[in-house]
N, C-alpha and C positions, 0 to 999 in steps of 0.2 A: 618349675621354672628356676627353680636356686639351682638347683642342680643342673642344669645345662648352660646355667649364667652365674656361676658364684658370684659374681661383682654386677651386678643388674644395672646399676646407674654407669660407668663405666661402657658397657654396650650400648644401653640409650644416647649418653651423647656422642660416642664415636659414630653411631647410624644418624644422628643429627648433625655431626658433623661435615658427614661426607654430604647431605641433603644442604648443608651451608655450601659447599665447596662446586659440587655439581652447579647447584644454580647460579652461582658469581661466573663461573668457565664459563659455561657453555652457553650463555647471551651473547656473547662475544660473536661465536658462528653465525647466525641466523642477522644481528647487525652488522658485519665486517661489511657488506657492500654500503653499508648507507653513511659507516666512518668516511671510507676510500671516497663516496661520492660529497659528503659536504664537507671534508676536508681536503680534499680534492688530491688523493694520493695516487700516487701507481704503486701495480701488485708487490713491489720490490719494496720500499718504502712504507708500506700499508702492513707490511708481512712483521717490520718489525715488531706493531704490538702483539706477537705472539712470541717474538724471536725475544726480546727483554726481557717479558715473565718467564716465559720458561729459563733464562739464563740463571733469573734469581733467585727461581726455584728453585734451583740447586743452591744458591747460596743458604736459601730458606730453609734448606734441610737439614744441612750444614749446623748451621745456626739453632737450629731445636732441638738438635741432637745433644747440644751442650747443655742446655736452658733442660731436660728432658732428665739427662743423667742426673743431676743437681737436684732440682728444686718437684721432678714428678710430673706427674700427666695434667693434672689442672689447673697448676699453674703456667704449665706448657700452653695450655688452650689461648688463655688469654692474650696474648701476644699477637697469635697467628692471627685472631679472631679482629682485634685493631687495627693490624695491618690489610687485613680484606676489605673492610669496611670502609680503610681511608683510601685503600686502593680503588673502590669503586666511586666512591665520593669525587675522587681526581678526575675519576675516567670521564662522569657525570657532568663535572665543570670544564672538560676538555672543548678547546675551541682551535686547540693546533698539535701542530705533530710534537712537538717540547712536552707541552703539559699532558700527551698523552701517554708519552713515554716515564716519563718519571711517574705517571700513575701506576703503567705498567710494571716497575723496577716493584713498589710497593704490594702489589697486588701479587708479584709472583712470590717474591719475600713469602705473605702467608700463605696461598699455596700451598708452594715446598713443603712449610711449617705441617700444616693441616694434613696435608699427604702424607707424610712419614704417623703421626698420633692417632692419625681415625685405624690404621690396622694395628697398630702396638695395643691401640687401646681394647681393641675388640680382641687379640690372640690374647694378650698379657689377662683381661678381665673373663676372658670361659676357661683357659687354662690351655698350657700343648696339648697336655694329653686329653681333652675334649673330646668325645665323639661325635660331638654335634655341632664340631672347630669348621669344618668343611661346610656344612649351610649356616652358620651364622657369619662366615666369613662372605658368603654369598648374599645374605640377606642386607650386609653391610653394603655389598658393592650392585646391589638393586635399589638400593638408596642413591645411589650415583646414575644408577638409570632412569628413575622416575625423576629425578630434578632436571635429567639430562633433557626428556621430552616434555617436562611441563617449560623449562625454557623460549624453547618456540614456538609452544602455545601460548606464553606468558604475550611475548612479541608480537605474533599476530592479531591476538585479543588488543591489547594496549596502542597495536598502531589504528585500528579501527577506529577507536575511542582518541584519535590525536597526537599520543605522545611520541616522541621521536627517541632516538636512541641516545640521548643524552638525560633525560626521564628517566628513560626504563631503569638506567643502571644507578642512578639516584634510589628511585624504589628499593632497588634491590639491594641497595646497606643496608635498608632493613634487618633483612634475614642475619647478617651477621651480630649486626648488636644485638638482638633478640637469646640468641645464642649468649653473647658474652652476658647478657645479665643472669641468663642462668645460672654459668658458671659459675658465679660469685657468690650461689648459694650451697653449692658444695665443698664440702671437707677433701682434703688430701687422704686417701686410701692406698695403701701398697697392695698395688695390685700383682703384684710378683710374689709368690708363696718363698719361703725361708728357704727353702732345699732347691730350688728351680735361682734364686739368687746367689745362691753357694756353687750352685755346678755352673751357671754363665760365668764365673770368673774363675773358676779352675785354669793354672797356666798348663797351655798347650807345648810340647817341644817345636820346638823355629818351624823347623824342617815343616813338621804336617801342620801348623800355623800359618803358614806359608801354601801348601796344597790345599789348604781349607777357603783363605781366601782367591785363590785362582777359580777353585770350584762355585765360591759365591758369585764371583764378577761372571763368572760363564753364565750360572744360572739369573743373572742380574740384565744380560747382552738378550737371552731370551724374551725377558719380561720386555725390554727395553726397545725391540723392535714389534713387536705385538703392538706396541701403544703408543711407536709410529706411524701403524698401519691406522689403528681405531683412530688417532687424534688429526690425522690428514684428513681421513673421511669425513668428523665430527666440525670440522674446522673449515675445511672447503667447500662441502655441498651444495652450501646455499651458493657459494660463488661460481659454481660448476653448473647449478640450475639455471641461473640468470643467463650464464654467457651461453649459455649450449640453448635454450628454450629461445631468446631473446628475439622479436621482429617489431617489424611495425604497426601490429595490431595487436599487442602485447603491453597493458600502461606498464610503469616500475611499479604502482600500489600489486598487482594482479600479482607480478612476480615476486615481489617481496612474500608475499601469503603463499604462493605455489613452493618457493624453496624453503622457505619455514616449514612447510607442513612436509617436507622430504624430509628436513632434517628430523622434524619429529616423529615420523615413522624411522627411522634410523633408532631414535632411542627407545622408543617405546618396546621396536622388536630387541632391544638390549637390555633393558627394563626386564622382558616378559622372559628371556631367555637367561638371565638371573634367577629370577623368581622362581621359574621351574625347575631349579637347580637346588634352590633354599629347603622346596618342601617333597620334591620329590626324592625315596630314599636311593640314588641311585649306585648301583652296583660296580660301575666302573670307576678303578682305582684313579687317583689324580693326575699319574704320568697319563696315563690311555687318555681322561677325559681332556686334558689341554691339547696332547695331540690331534683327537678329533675337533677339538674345537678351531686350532690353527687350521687344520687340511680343508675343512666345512667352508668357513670363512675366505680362503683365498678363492675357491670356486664360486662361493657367489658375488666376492670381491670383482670379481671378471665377468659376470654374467652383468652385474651395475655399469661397469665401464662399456662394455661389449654389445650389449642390447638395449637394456632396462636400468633407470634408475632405481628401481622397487628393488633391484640385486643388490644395493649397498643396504635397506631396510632388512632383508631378508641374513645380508652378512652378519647384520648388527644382533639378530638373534642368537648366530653361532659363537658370535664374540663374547655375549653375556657370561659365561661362567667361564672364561678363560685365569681373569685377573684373580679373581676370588680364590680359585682353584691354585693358582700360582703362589699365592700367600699359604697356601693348607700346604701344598708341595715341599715349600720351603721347610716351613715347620715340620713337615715329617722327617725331611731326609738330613738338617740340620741342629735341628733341636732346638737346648737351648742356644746356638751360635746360629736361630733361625733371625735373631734381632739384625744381627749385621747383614745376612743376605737381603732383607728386606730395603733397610738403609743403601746398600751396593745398588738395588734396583731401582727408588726411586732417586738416585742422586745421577746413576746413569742416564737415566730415561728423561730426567730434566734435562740434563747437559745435548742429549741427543736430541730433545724437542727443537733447542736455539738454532741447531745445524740444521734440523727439516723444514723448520719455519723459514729460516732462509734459503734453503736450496730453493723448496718450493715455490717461493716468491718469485727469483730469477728465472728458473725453467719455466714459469707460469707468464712472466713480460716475455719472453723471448721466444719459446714455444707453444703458450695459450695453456689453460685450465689442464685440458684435457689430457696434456704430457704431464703436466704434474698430478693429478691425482692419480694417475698409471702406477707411479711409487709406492704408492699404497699394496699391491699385491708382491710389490718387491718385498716387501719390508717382511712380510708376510710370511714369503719364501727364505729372508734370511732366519726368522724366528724358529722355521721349522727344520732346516739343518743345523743350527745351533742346539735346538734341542735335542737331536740327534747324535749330535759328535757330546753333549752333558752325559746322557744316556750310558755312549760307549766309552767312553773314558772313566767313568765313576760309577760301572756296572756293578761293583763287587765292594763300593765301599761305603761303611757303615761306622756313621758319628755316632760312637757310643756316649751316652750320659754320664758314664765313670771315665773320668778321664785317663786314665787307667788305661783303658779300651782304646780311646780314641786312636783311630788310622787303622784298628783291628777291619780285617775284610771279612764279609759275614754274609749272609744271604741276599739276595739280589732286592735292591728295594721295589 
């Protein structure tokens, strides 16, 4: 185990992290009709508590990037860990669209935070050159699946028993203080080896400094509508089941547990399509695997729209190893400058959440549910020509570790 995890505490709580960060999200989906209906919002208005956190999400990343260089990963934790915690707190005592909003603003803040440290902390703690960097990176983000669908089982169970969606998210501070009391019992560790901290700050010449970050934001645009596609589905379903099933011999309890339990086959096929990515050894390099994972997922993406809702459950399996894969991707083909492509990815993919959550909203008052989740196979389709034009543009070019090398063109990655 040392030696697939030199830093073993280090992976334990970034995979407890993301199990913190999964469960705070993704309640949200499964209750978003029951906000809109006892705060009595329309879909435009109701969209913003997605469209805030995700805005500050980027600020959140922002913000830990600073706190991160500085002061290191666990005292990075703590911050995020506070802010989640008081974010759900807010969300909990929320009785109007004000106090839901500035819960929001908080809640995205850790977020951000939380998202950029739970993969620093899992790549920086096995090492780049890990060979077992690709399923630990995957087992990290099956931690994000299994919280993703105990969520709306969390919800269906807890509404049986009475509690409403101002409970639930009370409960669930829980999880994150539980986390920060951890934290408090760990030492600072440099997790970055002496040689691997010498060559990340090697100066680059302008010029391929300059094509290094065009190539990161390219490769950053890819991650970035992938998880436009996942977080519309993840985010709308349940409000997609309700309007599209809805009649008069239908109560709201029935529907509420019918779309919860979509949403949880959603994660759980993400969940499982993680996981057999973690332990099985699989042969196919990381460009190939994200491509098929993107091409998989838009066909069944349309098959959920088109026929069956079981085809968003079914997409959610081909989604599973995309993001993980995407993290190993990086690492491979940037090295030690995989820190910034990472950072490029999720500060973009924050920024582009605030934009989906609102578009989605208006299309969704104006043209109903059904136009808006359609975006979701768009997004799909933009990831997979971007990845495409990454591919053909940076065919032949290899970030050497000596800087020296670096912008040298070398075998095709």
């Amino acid at each position: 185990m040392k030696q697939i995890c030199p830093q073993i505490n280090f992976i334990i709580v970034g995979y407890l992290s993301l199990l913190v960060l999964g469960l705070s999200d993704n309640l949200r989906g499964p209750l978003f009709p029951e906000i809109l209906r006892d705060l009595n919002l329309s879909d435009t208005s109701g969209s913003l508590f997605f469209v805030v956190s995700a805005l500050f999400s980027t600020v959140g990343s922002i913000f830990i990037r600073f706190i991160y260089d500085r002061f290191g990963a666990t005292i990075s934790l703590r911050p995020a860990l506070i802010m989640i915690f008081l974010g759900l707190i807010g969300t909990g005592v929320s009785r109007s669209l004000s106090v839901l909003l500035v819960s929001s603003v908080v809640l995205g803040i850790g977020f951000g935070s939380l998202g950029f440290l739970e993969n620093i902390l899992v790549t920086k703690g096995a090492g780049s050159k890990n060979p077992y960097l690709r399923q630990l990176l995957s087992g990290l983000h099956s931690m994000y699946g299994l919280s993703s669908f105990l969520a709306p089982a969390i919800v269906t169970i807890l509404h049986r028993h009475g509690f409403n969606w101002n409970h639930i998210f009370l409960l669930a501070a829980i999880a994150p203080l539980l986390l920060l009391f951890y934290t408090l019992t760990m030492k600072e560790v440099n997790v970055v080896s002496v040689n691997e901290k010498a060559q990340s700050k090697l100066p680059i010449p302008s010029v391929e400094a300059k094509g290094l970050q065009i190539h990161q934001i390219l490769f950053a645009l890819v991650v970035t509508f992938y998880v436009l596609g996942e977080v519309l589905i993840s985010s709308r379903l349940a409000l997609y089941i309700q309007r599209t099933t809805a009649g008069p011999l239908v109560s709201a309890s029935s529907l509420l547990e019918y779309s919860s339990q979509m949403v949880m086959y959603f994660f759980i096929a993400l969940f499982l399509g993680r996981l057999l990515f973690t332990f099985m050894p699989w042969k196919f390099s990381n460009l190939r695997l994200m491509q098929l994972s993107l091409g998989l997922s838009l066909i069944s993406t349309i098959i959920g729209i088109m026929f069956s809702p079981y085809g968003f459950a079914i997409s959610g399996f081909w989604m599973g190893p995309f993001f993980p894969t995407s993290i190993a991707y990086a690492v491979e083909i940037f090295k030690t400058k995989s820190d910034s492509a990472i950072w490029w990815a999720l500060t973009l993919f924050s920024f582009g959440l605030v934009v989906m959550h609102f578009i989605v909203g208006v299309v969704s008052d104006h043209f109903g549910i059904s136009v808006a989740l359609s975006l979701a196979p768009a997004f799909l389709v933009l990831a997979i020509i971007l990845l495409m034009i990454e591919r053909w543009r940076y065919r032949n070019v290899n970030y050497c570790e000596n800087h020296e090398n670096h912008g040298n063109h070398g075998n095709q990655i």
